[in-house]
PQR file of N, CA, C, O and H, with PARSE charges and radii, in Angstrom:
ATOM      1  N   UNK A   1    -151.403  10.175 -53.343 -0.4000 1.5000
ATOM      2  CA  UNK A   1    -151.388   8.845 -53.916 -0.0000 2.0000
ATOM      3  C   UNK A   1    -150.231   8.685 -54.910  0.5500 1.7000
ATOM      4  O   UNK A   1    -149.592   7.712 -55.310 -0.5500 1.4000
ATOM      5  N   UNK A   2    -150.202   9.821 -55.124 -0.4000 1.5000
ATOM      6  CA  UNK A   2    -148.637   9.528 -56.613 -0.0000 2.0000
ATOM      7  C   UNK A   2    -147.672   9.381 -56.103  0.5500 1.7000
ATOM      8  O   UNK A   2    -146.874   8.698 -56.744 -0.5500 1.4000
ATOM      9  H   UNK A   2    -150.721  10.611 -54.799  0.4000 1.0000
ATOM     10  N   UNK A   3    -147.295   9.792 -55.017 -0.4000 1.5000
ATOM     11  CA  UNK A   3    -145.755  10.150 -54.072 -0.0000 2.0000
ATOM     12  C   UNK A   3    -146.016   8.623 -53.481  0.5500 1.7000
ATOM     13  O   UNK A   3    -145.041   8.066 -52.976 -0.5500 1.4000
ATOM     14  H   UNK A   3    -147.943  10.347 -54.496  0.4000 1.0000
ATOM     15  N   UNK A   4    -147.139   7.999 -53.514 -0.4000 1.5000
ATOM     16  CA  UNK A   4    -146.742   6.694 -52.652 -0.0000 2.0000
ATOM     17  C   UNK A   4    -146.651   5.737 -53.971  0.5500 1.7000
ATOM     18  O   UNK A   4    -145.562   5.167 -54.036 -0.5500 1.4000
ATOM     19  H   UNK A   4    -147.931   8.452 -53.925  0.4000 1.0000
ATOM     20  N   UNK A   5    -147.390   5.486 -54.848 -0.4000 1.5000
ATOM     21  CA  UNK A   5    -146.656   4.710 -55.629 -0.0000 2.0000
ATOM     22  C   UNK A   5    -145.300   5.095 -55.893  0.5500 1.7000
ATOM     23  O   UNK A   5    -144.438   4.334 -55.453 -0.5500 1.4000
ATOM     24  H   UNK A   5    -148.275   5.949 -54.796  0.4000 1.0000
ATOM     25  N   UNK A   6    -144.808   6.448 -56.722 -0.4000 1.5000
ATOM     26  CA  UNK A   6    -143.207   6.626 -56.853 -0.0000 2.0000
ATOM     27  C   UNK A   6    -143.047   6.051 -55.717  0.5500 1.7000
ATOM     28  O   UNK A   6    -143.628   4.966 -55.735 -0.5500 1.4000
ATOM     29  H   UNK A   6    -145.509   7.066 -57.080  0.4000 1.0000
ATOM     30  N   UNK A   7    -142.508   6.267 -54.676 -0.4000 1.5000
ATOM     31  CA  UNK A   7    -142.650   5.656 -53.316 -0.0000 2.0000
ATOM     32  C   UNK A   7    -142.180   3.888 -53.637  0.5500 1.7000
ATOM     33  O   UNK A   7    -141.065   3.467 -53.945 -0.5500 1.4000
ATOM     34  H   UNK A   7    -142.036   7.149 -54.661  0.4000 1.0000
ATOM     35  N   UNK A   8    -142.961   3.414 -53.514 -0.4000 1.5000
ATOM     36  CA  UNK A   8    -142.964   1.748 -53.788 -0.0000 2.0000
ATOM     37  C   UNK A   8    -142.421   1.217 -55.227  0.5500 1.7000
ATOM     38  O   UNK A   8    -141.907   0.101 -55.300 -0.5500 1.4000
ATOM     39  H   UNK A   8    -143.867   3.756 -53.264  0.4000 1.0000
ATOM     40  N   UNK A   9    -142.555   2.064 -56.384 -0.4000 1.5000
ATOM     41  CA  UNK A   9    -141.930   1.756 -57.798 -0.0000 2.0000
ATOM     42  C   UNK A   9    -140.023   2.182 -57.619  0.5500 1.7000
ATOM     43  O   UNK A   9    -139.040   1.615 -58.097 -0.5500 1.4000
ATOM     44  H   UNK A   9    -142.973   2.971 -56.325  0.4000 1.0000
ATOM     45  N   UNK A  10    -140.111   3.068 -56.969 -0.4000 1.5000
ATOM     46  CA  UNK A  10    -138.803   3.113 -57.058 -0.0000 2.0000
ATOM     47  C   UNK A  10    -137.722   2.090 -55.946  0.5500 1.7000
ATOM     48  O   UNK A  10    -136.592   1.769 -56.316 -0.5500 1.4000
ATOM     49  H   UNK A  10    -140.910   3.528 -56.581  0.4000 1.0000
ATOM     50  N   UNK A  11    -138.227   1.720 -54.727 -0.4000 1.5000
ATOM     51  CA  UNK A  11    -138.418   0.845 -54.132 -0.0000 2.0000
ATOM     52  C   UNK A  11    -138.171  -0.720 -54.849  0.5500 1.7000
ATOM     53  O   UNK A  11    -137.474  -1.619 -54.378 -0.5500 1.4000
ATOM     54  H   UNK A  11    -139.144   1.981 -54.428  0.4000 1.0000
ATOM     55  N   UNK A  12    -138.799  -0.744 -55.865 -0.4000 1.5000
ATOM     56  CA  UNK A  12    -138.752  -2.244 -56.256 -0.0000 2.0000
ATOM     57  C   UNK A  12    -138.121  -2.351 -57.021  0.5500 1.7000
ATOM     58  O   UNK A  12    -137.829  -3.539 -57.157 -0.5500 1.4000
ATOM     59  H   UNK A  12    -139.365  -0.014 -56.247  0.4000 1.0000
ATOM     60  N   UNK A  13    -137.281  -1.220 -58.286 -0.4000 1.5000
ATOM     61  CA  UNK A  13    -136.674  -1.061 -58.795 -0.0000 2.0000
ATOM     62  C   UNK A  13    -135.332  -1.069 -57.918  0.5500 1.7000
ATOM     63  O   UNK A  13    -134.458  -1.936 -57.925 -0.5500 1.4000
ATOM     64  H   UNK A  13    -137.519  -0.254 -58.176  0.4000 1.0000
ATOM     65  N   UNK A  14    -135.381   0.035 -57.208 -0.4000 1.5000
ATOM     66  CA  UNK A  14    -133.499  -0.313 -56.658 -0.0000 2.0000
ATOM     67  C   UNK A  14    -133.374  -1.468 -55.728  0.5500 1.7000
ATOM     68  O   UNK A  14    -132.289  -1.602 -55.162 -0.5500 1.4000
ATOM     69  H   UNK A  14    -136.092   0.739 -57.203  0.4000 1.0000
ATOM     70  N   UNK A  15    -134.547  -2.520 -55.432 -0.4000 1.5000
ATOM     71  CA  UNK A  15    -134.178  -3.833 -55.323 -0.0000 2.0000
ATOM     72  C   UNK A  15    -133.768  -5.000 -56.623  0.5500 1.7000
ATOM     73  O   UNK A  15    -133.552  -6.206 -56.497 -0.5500 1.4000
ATOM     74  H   UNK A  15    -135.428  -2.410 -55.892  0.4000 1.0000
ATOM     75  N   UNK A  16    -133.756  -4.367 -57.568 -0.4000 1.5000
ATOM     76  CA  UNK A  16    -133.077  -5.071 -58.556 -0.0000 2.0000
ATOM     77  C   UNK A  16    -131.928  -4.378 -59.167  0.5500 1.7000
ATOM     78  O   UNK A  16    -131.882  -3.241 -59.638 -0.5500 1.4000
ATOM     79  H   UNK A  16    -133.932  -3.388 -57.671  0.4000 1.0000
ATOM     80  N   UNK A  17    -130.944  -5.338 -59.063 -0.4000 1.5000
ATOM     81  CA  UNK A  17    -129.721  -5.175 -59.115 -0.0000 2.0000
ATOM     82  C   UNK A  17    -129.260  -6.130 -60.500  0.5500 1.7000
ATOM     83  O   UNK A  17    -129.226  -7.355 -60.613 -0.5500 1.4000
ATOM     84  H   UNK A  17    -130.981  -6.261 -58.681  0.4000 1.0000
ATOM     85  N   UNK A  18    -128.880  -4.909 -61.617 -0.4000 1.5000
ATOM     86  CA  UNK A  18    -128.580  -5.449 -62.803 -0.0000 2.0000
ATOM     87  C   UNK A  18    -127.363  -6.137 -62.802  0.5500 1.7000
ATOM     88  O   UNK A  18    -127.257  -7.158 -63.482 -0.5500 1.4000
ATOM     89  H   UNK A  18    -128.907  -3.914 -61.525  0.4000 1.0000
ATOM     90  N   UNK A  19    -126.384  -5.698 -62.098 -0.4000 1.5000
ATOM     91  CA  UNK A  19    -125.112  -6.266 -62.068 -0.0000 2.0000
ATOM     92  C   UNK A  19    -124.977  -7.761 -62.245  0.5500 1.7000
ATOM     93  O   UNK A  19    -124.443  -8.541 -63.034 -0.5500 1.4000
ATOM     94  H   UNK A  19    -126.470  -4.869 -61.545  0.4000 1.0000
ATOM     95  N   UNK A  20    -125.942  -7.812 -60.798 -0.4000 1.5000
ATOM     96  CA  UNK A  20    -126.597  -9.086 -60.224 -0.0000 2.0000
ATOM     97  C   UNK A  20    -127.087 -10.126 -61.970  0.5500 1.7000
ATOM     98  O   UNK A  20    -126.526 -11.189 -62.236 -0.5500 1.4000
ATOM     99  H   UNK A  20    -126.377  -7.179 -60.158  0.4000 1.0000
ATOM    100  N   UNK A  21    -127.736  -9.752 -62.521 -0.4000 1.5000
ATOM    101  CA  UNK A  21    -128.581 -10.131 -63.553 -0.0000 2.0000
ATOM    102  C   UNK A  21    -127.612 -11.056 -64.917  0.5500 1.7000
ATOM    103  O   UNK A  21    -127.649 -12.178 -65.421 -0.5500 1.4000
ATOM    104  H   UNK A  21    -128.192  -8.889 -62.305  0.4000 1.0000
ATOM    105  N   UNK A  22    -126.920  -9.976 -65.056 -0.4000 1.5000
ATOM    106  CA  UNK A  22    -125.597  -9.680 -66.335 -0.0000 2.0000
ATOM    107  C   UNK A  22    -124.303 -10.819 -65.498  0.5500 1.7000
ATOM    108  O   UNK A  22    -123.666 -11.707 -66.065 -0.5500 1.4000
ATOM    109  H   UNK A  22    -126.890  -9.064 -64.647  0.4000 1.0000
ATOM    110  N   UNK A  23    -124.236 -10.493 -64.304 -0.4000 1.5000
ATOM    111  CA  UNK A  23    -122.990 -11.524 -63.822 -0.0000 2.0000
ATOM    112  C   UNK A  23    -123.807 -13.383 -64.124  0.5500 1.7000
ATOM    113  O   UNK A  23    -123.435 -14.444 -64.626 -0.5500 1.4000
ATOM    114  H   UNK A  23    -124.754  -9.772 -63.844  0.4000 1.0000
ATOM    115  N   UNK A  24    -124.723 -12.986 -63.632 -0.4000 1.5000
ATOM    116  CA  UNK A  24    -125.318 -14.410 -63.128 -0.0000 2.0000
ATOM    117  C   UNK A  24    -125.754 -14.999 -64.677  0.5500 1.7000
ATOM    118  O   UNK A  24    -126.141 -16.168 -64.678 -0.5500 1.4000
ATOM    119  H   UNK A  24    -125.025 -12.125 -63.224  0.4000 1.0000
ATOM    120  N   UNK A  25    -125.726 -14.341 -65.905 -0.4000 1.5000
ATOM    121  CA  UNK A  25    -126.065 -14.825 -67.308 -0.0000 2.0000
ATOM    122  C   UNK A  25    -124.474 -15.003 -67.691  0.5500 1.7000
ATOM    123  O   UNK A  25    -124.096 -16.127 -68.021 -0.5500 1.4000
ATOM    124  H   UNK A  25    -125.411 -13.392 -65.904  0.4000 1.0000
ATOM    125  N   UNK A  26    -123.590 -13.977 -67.654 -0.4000 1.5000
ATOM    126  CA  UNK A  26    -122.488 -14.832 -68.079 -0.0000 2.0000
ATOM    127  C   UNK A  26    -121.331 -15.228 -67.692  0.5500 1.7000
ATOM    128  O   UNK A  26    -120.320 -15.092 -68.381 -0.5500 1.4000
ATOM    129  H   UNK A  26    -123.897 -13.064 -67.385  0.4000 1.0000
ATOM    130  N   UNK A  27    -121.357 -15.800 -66.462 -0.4000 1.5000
ATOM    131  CA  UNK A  27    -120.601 -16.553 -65.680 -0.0000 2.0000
ATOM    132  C   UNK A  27    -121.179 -17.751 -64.882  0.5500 1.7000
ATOM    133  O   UNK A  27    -120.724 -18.809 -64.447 -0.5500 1.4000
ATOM    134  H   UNK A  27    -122.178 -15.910 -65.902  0.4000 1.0000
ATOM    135  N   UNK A  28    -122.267 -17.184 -64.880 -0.4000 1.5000
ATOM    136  CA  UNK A  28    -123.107 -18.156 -63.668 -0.0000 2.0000
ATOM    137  C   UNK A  28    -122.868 -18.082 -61.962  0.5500 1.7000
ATOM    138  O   UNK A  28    -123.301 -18.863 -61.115 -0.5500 1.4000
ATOM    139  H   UNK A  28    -122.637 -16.325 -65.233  0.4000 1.0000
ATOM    140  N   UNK A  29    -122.234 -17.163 -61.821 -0.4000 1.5000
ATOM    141  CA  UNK A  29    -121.781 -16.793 -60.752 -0.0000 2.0000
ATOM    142  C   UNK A  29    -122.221 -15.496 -60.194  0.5500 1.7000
ATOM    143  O   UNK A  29    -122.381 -14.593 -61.016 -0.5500 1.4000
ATOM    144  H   UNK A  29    -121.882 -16.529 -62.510  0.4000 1.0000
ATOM    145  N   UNK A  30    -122.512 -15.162 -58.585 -0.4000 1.5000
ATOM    146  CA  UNK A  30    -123.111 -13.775 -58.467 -0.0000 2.0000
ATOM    147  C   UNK A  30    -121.956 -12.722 -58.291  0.5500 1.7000
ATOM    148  O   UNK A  30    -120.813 -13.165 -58.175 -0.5500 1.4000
ATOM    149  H   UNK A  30    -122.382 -15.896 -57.917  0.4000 1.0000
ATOM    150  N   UNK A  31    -122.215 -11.023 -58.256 -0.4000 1.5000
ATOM    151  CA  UNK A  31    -121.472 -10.317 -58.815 -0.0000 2.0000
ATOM    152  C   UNK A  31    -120.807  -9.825 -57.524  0.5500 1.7000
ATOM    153  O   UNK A  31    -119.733  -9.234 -57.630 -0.5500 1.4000
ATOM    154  H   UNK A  31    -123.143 -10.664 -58.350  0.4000 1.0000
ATOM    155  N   UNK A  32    -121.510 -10.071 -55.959 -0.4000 1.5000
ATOM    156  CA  UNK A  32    -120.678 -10.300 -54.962 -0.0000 2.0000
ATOM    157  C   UNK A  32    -119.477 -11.297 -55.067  0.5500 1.7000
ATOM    158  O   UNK A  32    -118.483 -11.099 -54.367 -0.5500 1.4000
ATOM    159  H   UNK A  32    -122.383 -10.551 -55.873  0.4000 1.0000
ATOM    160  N   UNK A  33    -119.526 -12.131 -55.736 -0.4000 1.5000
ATOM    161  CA  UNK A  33    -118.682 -13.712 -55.485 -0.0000 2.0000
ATOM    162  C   UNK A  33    -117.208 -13.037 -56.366  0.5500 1.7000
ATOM    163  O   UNK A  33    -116.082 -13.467 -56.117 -0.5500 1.4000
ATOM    164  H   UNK A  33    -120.333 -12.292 -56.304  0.4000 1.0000
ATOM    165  N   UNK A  34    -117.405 -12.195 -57.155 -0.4000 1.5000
ATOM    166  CA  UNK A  34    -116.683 -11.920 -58.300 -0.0000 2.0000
ATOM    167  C   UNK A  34    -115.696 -10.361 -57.920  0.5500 1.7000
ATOM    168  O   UNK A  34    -115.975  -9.557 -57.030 -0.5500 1.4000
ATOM    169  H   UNK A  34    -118.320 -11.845 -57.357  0.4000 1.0000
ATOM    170  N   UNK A  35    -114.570 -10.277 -58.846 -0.4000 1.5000
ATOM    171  CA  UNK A  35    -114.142  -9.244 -58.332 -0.0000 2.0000
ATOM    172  C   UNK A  35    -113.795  -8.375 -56.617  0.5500 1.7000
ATOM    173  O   UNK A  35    -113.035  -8.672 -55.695 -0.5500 1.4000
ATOM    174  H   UNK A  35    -114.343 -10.929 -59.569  0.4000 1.0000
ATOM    175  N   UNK A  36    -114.485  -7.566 -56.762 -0.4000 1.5000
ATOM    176  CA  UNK A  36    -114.387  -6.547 -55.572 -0.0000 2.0000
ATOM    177  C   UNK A  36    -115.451  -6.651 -54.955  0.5500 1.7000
ATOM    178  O   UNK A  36    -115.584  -5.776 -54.099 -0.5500 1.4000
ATOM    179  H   UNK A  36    -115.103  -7.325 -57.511  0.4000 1.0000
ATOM    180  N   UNK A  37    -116.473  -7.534 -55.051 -0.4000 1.5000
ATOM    181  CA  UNK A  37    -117.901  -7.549 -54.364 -0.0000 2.0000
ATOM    182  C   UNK A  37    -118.788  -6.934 -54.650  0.5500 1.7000
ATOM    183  O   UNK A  37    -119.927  -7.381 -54.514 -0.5500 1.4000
ATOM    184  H   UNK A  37    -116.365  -8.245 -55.746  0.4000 1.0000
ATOM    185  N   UNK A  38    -118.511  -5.561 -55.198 -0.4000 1.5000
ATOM    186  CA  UNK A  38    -119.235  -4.660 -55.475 -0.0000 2.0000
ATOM    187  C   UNK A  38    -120.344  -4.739 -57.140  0.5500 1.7000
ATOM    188  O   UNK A  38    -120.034  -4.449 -58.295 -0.5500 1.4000
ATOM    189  H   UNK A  38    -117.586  -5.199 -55.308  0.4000 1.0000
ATOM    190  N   UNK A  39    -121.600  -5.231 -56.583 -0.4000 1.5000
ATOM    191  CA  UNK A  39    -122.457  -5.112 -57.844 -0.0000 2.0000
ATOM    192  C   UNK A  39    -122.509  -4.187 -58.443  0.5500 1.7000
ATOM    193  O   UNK A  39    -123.591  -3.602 -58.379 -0.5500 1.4000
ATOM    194  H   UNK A  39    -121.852  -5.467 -55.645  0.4000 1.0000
ATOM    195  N   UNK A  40    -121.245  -3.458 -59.467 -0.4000 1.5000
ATOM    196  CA  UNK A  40    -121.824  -1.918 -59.789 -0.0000 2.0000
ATOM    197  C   UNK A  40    -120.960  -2.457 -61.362  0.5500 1.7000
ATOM    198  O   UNK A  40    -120.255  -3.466 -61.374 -0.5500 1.4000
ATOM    199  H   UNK A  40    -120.366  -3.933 -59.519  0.4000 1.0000
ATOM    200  N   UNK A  41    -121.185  -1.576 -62.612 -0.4000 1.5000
ATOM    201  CA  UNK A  41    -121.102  -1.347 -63.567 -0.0000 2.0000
ATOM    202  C   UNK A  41    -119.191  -1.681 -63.346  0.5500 1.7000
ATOM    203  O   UNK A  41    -118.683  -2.648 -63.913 -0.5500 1.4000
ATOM    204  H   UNK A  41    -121.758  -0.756 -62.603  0.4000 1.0000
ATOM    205  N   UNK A  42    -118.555  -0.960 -62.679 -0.4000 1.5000
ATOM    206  CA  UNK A  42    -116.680  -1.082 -63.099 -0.0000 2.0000
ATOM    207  C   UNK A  42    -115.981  -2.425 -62.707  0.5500 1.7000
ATOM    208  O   UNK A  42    -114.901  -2.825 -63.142 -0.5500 1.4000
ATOM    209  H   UNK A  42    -118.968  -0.175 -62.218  0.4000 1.0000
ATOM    210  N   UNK A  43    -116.980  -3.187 -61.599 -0.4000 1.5000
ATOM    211  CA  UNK A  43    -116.349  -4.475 -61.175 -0.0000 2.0000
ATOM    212  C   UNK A  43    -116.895  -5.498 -62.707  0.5500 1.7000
ATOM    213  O   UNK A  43    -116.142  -6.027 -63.525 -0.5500 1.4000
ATOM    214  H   UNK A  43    -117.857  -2.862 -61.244  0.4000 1.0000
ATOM    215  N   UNK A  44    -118.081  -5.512 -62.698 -0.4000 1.5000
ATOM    216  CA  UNK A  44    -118.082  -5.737 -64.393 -0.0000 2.0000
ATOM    217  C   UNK A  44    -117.616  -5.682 -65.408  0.5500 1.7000
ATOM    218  O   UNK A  44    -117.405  -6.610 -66.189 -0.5500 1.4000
ATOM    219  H   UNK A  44    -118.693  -5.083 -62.033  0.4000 1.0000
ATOM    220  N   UNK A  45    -117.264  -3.939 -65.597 -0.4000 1.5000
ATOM    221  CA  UNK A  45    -116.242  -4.408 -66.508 -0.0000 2.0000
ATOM    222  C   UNK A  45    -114.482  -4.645 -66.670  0.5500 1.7000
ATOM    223  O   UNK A  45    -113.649  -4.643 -67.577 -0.5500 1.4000
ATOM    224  H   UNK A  45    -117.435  -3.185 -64.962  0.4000 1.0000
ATOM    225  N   UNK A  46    -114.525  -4.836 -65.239 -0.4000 1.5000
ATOM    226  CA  UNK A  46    -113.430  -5.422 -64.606 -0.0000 2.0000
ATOM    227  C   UNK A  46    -112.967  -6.754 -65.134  0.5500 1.7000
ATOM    228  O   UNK A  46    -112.029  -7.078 -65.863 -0.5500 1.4000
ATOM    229  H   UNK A  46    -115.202  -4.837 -64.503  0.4000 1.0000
ATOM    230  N   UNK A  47    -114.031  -7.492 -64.465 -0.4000 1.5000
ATOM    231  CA  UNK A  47    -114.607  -8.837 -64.417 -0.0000 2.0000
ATOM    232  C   UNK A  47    -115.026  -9.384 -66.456  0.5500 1.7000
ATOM    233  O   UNK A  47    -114.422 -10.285 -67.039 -0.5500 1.4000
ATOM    234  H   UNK A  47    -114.792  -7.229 -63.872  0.4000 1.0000
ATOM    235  N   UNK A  48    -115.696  -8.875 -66.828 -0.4000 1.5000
ATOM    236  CA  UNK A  48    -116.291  -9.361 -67.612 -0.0000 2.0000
ATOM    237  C   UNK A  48    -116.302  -8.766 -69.103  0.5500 1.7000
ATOM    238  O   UNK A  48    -116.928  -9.242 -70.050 -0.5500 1.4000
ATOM    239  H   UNK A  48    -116.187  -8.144 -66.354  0.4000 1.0000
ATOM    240  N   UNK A  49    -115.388  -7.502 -69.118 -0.4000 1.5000
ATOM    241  CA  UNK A  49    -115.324  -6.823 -70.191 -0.0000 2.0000
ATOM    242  C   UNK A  49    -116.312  -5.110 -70.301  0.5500 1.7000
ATOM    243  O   UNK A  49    -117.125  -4.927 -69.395 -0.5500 1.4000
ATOM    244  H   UNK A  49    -114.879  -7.116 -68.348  0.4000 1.0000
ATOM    245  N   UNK A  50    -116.218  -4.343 -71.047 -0.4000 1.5000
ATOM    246  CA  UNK A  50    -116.859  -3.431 -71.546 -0.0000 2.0000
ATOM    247  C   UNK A  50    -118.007  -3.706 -72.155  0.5500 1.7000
ATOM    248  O   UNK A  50    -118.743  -2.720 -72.123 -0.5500 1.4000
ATOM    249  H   UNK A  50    -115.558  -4.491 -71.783  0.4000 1.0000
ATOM    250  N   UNK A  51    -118.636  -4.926 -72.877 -0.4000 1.5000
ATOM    251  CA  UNK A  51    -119.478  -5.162 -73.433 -0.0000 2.0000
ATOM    252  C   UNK A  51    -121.003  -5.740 -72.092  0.5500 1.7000
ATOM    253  O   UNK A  51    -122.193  -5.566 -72.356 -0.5500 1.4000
ATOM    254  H   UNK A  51    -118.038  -5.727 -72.902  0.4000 1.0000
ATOM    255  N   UNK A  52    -120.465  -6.428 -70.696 -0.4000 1.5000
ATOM    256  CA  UNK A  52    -121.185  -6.803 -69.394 -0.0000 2.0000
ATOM    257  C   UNK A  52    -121.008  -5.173 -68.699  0.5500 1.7000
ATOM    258  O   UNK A  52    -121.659  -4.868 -67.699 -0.5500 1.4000
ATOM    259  H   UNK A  52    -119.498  -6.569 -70.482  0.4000 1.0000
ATOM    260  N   UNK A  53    -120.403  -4.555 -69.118 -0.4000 1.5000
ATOM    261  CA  UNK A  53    -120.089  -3.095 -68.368 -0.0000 2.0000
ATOM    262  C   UNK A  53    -121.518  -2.392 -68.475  0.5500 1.7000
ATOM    263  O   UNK A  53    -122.384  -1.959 -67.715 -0.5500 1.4000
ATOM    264  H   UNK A  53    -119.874  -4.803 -69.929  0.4000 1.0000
ATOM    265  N   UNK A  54    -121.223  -2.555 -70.183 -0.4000 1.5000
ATOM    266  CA  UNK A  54    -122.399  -1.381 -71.109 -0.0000 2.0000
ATOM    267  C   UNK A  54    -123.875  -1.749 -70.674  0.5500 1.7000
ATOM    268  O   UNK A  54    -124.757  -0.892 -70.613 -0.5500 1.4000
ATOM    269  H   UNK A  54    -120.520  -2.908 -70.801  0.4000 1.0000
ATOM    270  N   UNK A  55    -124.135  -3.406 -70.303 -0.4000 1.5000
ATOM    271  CA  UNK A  55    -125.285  -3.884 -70.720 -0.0000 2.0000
ATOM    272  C   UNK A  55    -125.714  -3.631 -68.925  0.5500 1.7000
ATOM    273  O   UNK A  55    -126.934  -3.794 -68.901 -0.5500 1.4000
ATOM    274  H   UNK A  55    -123.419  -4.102 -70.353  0.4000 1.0000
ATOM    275  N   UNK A  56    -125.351  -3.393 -67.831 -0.4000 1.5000
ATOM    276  CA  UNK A  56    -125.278  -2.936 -66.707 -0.0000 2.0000
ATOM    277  C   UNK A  56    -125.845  -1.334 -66.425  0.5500 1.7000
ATOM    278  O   UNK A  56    -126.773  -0.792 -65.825 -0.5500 1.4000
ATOM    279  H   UNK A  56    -124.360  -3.261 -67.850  0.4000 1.0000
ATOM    280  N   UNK A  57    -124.718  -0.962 -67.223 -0.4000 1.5000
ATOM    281  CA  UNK A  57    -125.184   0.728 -67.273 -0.0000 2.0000
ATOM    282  C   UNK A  57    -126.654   1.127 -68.337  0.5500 1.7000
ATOM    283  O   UNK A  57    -127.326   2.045 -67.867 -0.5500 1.4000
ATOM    284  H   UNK A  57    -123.964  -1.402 -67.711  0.4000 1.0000
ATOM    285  N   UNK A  58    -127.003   0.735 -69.224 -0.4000 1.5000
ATOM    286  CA  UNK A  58    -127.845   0.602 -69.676 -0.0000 2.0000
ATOM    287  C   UNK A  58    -129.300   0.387 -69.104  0.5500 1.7000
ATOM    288  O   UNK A  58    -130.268   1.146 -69.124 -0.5500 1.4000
ATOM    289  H   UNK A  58    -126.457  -0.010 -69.606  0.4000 1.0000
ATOM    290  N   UNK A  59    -129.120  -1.177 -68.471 -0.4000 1.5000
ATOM    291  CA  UNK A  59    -130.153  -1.427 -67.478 -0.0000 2.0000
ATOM    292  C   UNK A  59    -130.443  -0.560 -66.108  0.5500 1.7000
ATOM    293  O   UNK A  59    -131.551  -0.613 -65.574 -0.5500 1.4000
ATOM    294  H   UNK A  59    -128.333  -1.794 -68.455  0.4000 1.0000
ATOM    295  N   UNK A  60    -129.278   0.313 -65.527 -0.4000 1.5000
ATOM    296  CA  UNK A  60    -129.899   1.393 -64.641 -0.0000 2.0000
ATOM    297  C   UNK A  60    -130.004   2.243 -65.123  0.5500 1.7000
ATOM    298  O   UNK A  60    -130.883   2.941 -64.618 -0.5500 1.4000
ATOM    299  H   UNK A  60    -128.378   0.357 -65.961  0.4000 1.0000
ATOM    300  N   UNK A  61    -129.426   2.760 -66.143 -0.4000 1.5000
ATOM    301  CA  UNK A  61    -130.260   3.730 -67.182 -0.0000 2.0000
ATOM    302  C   UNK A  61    -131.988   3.316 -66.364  0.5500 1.7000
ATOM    303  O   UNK A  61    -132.593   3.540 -65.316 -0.5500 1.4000
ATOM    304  H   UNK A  61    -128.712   2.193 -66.553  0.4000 1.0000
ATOM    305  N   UNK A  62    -132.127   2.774 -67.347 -0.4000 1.5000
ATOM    306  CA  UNK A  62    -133.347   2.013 -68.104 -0.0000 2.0000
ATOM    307  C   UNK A  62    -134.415   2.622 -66.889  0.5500 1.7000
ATOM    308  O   UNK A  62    -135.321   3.453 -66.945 -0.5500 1.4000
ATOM    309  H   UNK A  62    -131.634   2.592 -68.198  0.4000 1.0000
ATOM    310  N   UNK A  63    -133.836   1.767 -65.732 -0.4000 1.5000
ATOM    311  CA  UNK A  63    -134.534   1.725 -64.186 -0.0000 2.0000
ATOM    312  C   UNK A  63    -134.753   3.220 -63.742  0.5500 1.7000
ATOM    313  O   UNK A  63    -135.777   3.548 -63.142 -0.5500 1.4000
ATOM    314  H   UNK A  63    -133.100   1.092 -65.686  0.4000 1.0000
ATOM    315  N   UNK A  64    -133.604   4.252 -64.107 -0.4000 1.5000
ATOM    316  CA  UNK A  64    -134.017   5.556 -63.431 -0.0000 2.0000
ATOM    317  C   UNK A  64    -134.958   6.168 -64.426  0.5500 1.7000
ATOM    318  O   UNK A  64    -135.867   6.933 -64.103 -0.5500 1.4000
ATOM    319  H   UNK A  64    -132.773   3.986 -64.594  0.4000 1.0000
ATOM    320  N   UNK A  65    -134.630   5.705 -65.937 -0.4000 1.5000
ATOM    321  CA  UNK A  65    -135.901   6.941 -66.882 -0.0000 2.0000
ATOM    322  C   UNK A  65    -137.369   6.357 -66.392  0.5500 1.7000
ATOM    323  O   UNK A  65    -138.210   7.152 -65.972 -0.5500 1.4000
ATOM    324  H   UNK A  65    -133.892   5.084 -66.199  0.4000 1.0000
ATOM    325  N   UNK A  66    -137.707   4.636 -66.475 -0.4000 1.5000
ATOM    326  CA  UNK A  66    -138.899   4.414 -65.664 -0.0000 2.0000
ATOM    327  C   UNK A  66    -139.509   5.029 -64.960  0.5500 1.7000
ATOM    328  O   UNK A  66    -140.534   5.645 -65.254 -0.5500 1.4000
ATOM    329  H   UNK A  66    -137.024   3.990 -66.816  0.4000 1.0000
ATOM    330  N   UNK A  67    -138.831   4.954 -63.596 -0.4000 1.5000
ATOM    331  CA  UNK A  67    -139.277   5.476 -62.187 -0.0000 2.0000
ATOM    332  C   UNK A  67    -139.498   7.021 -62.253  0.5500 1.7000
ATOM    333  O   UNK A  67    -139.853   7.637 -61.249 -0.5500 1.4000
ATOM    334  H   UNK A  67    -137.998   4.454 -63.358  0.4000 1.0000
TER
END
């Protein structure tokens, strides 16, 4: 029973995509549309500075100590 929740928690977690989250608050735009396409932490702070970088890396932080 534990291996199937981890199972489904981690699951619903790497369906959320912080990039996604952080682009779409300060641009209003999604983080495919932007840059290199790529929703990941460097097109961010490509795109949007070190400060949308940090708050990215942070939030998958966040998502892997959870799970």
């Amino acid at each position: 029973m534990y291996r199937i929740c981890s199972l489904l928690l981690g699951y619903v977690f790497g369906n959320i995509l912080t990039a996604e989250i952080v682009s779409r608050r300060t641009s209003g735009k999604s983080s495919f549309d932007r840059g290199t396409g790529n929703p990941g932490m460097a097109n961010m702070i490509n795109q949007d500075g070190i400060k949308s970088g940090a708050l990215v890396w942070i939030g998958d932080l966040r998502k892997t100590i959870i799970r």
